[in-house]
Every structure is written in C-alpha cells, then in structure tokens.
C-alpha positions as CSV (number, residue, x, y, z in Angstrom):
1,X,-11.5,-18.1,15.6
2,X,-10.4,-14.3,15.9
3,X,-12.1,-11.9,13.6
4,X,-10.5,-8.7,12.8
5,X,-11.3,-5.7,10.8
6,X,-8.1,-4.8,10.3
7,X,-8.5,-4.3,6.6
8,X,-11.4,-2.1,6.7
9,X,-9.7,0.6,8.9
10,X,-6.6,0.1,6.8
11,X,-8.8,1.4,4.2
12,X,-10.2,3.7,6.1
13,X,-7.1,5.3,7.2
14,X,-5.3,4.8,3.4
15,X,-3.0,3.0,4.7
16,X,-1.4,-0.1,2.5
17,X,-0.4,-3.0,4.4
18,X,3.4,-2.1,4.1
19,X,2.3,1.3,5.6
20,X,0.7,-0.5,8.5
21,X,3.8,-2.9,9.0
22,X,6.4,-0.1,9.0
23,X,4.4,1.7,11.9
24,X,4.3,-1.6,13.9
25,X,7.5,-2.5,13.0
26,X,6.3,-6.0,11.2
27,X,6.6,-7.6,7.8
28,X,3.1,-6.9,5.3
29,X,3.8,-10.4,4.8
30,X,2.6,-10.5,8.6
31,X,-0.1,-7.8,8.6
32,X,-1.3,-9.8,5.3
33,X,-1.8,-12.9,7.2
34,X,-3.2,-11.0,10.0
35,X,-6.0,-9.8,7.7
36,X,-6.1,-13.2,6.5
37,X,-6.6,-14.7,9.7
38,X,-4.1,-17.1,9.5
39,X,-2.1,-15.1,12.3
40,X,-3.7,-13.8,15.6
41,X,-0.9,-11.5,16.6
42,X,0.7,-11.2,20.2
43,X,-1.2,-8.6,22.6
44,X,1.6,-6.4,22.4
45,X,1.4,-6.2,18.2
46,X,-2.8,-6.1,18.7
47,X,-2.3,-2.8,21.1
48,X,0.0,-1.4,18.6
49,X,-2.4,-2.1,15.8
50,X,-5.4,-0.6,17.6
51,X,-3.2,2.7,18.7
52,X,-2.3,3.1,14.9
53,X,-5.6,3.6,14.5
54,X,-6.9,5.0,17.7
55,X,-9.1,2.7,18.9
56,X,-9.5,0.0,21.6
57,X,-8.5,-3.5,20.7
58,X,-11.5,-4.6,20.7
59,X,-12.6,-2.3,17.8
60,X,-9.6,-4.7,16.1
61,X,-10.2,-7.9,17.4
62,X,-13.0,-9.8,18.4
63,X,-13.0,-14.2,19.1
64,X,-15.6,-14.6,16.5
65,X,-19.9,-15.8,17.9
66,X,-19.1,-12.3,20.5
67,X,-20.7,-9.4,20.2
C-alpha cells in the first residue's frame, strides 16, 4: 500500500485541496482520493506534488512497512 502525507503538508502549507489541484493541474476530487489512498498518482503528478511543496518524493510518498 502507498502511504502519503499529503494532507499534513497541505496543512502545513494552507493549502485546501482545490488549492493543491489547481497547482497540479488535477481535480480535488483527485487530490481527495490521493489523501485517501484510494489513488496512487502517476510519477509525473507525485513529482509535481512534491515540488509544490519543495520536497523530494519521498517526503510524499512512501510503499507502506519502509522506512
């Protein structure tokens, strides 16, 4: 399963998911389900998640049991 955290720096940033969706040109309906886990997002929408918020993708997205 992929675990993200991209909720928390949503928050962290003040950003709502519509926010988030407009700057990666997505629906929140899919950054919803992204938070949700129900979606695991193509690399190209992950890397333009993590530069959003300026961190690696990894900092985004881990396959959940890694460290």
């Amino acid at each position: 399963m992929l675990y993200n955290s991209v909720r928390e720096l949503r928050a962290r940033f003040r950003l709502t998911q519509q926010d988030l969706a407009d700057k990666v040109n997505v629906t929140r309906q899919t950054i919803g389900l992204i938070e949700k886990g129900d979606y695991a997002p193509s690399i190209t929408l992950a890397l333009k998640i993590s530069h959003v918020f300026g961190v690696s993708v990894e900092e985004v997205f881990r396959l959940e049991g890694e460290s």
